[in-house]
N, C-alpha and C positions, 0 to 999 in steps of 0.2 A: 621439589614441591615445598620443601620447608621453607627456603628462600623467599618463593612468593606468597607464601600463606604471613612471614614478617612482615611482604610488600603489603598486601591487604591489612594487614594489620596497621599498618603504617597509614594506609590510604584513608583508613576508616578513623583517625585520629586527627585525619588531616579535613577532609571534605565529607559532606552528608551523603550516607548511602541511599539513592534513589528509590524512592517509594512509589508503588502504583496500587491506587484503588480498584476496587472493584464495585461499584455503588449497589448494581444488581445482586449481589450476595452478601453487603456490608462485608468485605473483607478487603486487609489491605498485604500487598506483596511486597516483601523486601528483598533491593534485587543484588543479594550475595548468596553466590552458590560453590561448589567446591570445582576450582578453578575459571571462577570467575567472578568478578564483583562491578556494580556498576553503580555511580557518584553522581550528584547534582553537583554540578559546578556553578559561576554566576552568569550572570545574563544567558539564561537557556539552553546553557551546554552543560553537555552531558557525557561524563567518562566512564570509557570501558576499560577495563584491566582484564585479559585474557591471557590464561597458562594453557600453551600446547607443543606435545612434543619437545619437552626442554625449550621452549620460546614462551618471553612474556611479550604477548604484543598488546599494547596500547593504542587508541585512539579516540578521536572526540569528537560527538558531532553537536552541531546549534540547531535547535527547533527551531529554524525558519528556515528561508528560502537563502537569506544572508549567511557569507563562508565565515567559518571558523576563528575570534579575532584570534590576533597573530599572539597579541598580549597575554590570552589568557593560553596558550598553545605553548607558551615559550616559556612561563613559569610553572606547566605541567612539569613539560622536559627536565629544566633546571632542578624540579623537588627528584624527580627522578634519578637524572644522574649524582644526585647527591647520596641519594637511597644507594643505589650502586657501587659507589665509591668507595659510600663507609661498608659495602659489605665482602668487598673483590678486594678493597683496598690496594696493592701494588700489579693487581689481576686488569688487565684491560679488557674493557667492556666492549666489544662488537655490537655498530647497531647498525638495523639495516630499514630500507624503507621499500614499501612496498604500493601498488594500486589496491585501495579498498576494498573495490568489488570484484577482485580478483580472488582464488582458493586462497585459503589459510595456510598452505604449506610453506616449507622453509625454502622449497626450491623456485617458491615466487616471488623471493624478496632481492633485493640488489641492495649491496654493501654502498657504504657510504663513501668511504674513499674511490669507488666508483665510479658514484652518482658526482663526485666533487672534480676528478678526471673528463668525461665524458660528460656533454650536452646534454646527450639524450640516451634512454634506454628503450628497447623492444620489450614490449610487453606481450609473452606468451600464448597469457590466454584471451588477450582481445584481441592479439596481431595487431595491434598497432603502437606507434611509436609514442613516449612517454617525456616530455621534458623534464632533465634531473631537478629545475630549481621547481618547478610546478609538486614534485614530486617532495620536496625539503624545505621550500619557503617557510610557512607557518614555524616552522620549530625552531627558527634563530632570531636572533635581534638584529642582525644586520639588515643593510640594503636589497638583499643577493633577491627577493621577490614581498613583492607588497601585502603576500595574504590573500590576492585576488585568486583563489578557487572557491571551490567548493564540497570538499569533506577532509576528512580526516588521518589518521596515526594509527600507526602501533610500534611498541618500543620494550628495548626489556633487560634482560641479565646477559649471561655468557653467551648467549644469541641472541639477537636483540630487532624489533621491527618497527617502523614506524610507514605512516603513507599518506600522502594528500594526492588530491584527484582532480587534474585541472579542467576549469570545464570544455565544452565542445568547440571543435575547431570552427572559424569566423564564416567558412563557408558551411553551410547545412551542407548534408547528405540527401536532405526529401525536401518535401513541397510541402509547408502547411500555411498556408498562406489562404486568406478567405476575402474574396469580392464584396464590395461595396453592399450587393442584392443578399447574399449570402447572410452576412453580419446582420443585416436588417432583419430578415426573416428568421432568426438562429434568437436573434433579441425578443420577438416575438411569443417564438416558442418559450423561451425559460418562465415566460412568465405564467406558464401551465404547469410547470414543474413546483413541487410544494414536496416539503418535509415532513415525516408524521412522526408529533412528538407525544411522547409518554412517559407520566412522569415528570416534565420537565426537563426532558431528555430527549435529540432529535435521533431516532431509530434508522433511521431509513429515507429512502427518496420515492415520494409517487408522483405519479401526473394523470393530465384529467382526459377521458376518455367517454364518450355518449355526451350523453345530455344531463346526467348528476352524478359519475360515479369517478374513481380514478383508476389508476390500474399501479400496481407496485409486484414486491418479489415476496412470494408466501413467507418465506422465513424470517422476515421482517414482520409479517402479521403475527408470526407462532412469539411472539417474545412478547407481544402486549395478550397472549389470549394462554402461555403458560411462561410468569413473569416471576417463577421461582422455580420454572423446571423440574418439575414435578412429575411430569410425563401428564398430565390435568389438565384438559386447555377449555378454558372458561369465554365463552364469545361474550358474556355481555360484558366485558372490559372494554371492548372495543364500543362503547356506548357510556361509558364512564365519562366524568369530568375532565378524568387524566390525557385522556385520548384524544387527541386530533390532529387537526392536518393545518400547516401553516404557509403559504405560498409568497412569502417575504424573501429578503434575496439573503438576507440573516435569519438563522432559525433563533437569535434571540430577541431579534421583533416583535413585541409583540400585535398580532394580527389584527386588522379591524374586525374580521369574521374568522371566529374558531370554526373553522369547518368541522362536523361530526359528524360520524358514520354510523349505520346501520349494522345490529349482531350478524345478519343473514350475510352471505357472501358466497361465492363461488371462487374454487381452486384447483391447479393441477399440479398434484404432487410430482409427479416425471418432470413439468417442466418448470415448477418453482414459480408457477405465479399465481397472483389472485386480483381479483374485482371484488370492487368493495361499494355501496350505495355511500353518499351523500344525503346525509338525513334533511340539510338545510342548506340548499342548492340555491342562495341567494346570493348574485353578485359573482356570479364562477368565471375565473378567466377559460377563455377557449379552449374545444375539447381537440386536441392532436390525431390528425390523420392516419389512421392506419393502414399501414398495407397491408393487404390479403394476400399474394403472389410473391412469389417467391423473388429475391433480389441478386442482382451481379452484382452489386456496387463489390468495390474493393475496397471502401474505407466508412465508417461511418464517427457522427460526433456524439457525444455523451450530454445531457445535461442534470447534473444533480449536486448534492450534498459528501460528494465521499474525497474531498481534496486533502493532503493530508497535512499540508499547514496553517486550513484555516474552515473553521466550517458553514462557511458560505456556500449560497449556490453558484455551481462555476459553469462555464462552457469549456468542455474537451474535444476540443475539433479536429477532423482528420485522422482519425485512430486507425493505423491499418490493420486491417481483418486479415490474420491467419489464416491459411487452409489446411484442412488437414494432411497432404500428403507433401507440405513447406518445409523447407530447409529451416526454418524458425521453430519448427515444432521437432522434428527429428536430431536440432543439434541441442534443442534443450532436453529430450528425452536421455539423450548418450554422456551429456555434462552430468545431470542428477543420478543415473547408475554410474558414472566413474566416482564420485563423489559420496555414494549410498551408505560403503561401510566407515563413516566420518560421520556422518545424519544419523545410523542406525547407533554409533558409540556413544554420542554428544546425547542420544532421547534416552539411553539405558542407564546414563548415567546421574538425568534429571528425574528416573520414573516415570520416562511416558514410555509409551511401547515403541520400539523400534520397526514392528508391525507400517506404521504410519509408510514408510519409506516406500515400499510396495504398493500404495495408493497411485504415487506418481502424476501423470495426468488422464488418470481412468474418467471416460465419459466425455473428453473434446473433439473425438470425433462420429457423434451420434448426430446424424443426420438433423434433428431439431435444435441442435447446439451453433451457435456465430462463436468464433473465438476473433478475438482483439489487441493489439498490445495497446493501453491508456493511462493515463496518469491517475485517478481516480482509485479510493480504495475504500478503508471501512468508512460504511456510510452512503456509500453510492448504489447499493444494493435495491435495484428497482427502478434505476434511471435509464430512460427512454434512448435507445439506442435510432439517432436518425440520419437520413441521407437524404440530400440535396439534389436535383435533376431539375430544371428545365423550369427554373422557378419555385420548387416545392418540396416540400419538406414529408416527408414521409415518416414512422418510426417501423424499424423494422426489426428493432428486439428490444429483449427488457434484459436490462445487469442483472445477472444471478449470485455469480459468485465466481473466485478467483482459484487459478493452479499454480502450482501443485497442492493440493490438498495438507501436506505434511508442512506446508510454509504458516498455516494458519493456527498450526499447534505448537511452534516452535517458540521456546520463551524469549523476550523481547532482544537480550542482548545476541543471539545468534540470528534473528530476522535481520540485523543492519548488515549483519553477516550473507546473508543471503545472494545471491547475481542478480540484479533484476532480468538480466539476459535470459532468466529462467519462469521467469514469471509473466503469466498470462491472465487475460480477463475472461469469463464466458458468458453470454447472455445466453434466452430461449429466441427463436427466430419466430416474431410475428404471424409467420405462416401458417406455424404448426399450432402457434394461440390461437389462431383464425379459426383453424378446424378442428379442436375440440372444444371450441366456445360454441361453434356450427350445431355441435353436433350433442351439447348439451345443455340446452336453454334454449325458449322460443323462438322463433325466426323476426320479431320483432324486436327483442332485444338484441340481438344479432345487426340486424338494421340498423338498431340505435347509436350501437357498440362501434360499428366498421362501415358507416354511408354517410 
């Protein structure tokens, strides 16, 4: 531990320790913790330095969609094994590499002299096959690979890790592929979907629904109605200047019409959503079809606000729907308990409660719940979950919120850390909104809502 506490010490001499605001509480986060530290580097990337189990692993990722350049990857390396050198001095340094969204363990890494023997390596916990340069490119100067992936490293002292993650092989595995009619009528819809910003800040995704109102995910309403957490929720914010809804394909367009809403509103805590009036319902793009009956589809597409490298509104199409008693769901329930007491040490050790683990994914399989796997994340909370048949577009849920639960409290540099293999979306299913909208509010608004 002393060793790497010199390394941070060293890192933090070298490069800026990354900072994260938090606007909603003016506070700001510095993100070094004790065995761990994480750096701004230049053009968008961003270093982790992780100590575990006697391993420093290292790695880098770039806020965008574009891989890791090779330039700035190969002079991380180089500061390192300099660090190294002078501290092992006649000691040689073992380094191994490893797949990113693979566990942290030491028994998932492959040695280097390996990876430099052997083409390719088997990777355990995805089963499938791994090419060594795809897995070592980024971290040399030579020719041996160009830098064409897509994430990152870990690297370290007397056991050492590094990883990059090549992307997906040339053939898909599925179909997402959209028709000609499809894309047309999918272009249509987004243009119903709108952000609600507060603040100057886009909270959330709604879309429009009746004849002046829109529909989004409560928990997105509770942050403009208690906007210092308080436990106090004040509806006429939601009537404020701050508050509206922008239906531009950038939430920093600004709109030709602020849409603004109405204090009164209806909501259901169980299923997390709410309607909201339209105080000035001029000029509304078209209100989206709901369905009332319950749906077989096996996939539906998203539209909203929660992309995580840009915050546009996007189309997410084709998201296959989970079921509850899926092999998708039962091998991520048995990865996160094999994994539990690693989550439970890693929260006890930053002061959150280790409690969180045991959440799991309580509540994805409540009859009124859709689960999804989508690309979509913070931000997308309220976007219209739709399916296509026979020319038409339906919406048969609203995004609520994402599992496991303990992924949402987990501080940033352990999320990259995270499987997405583990990670799921949930909405409420249209249906179950149908029949408690039915069966609370007049039969006219009900008509207006869903005919």
């Amino acid at each position: 531990m002393a060793i790497f506490n010199r390394l941070l010490a060293d890192c933090i001499s070298r490069w800026e320790i990354h900072r994260k605001k938090n606007h909603e509480r003016g506070e700001e986060r510095v993100d070094i913790y004790c065995g761990c530290g994480i750096f701004s580097l230049q053009n968008a990337h961003i270093l982790y330095v992780h100590f575990r189990d006697n391993v420093v692993q290292i790695w880098i990722v770039r806020c965008s969609k574009k891989s890791p350049s090779k330039e700035i990857c190969v002079e991380v390396k180089k500061h390192m094994d300099d660090f190294f050198e002078k501290v092992f001095k006649k000691c040689e340094v073992e380094r191994h590499f490893k797949c990113p969204t693979g566990p942290s363990q030491k028994d998932a890494m492959y040695p280097h002299d390996k990876l430099k023997k052997d083409s390719s390596v088997y990777c355990d916990y995805h089963e499938y096959e791994l090419p060594s340069l795809d897995l070592t490119g980024c971290w040399f100067s030579d020719d041996r690979n160009d830098g064409d992936t897509t994430a990152v490293i870990d690297s370290g002292t007397a056991s050492s890790g590094s990883s990059i993650f090549s992307g997906q092989p040339f053939k898909k595995e599925y179909d997402d592929t959209l028709s000609q009619s499809m894309v047309s009528a999918m272009s249509e819809q987004m243009k119903s979907v709108g952000v609600l910003i507060f603040c100057g800040k886009p909270i959330g995704t709604v879309f429009r629904v009746g004849s002046r109102c829109v529909m989004t995910a409560l928990h997105v309403i509770k942050i403009v109605l208690d906007h210092s957490k308080s436990g106090s929720h004040d509806n006429t914010r939601l009537e404020s200047d701050e508050t509206f809804i922008n239906f531009n394909e950038s939430p920093c367009t600004p709109p030709g019409i602020a849409y603004k809403l109405r204090k009164e509103f209806i909501f259901n805590v169980d299923l997390d959503v709410a309607v909201l009036e339209i105080s000035n319902p001029t000029n509304l793009p078209q209100k989206l079809k709901l369905r009332k009956a319950a749906t077989w589809a096996t996939e539906v597409s998203l539209i909203g606000y929660g992309h995580p490298g840009t915050p546009n509104k996007h189309l997410d199409p084709k998201c296959q729907i989970v079921t509850p008693s899926s092999k998708r769901i039962q091998s991520a329930q048995a990865l996160l308990q094999q994994n539990s007491g690693y989550y439970r040490s890693e929260l006890g050790k930053m002061g959150l409660d280790p409690g969180l683990v045991d959440t799991g994914y309580k509540g994805y399989d409540h009859s009124s719940k859709i689960v999804f796997d989508c690309f979509m994340e913070h931000g997308g909370s309220g976007a219209p979950a739709l399916t296509y048949e026979n020319q038409s577009v339906e919406v048969v849920g609203v995004l609520t919120h994402g599992l496991p639960l303990i992924y949402f409290s987990l501080p940033e540099n352990m999320k990259c850390h995270f499987p997405n293999n583990l990670r799921l979306e949930v909405g409420a299913k249209m249906q179950y909104i149908f029949e408690w909208i039915k069966a609370s509010v007049p039969a006219d608004i009900v008509q207006d809502l869903f005919d």
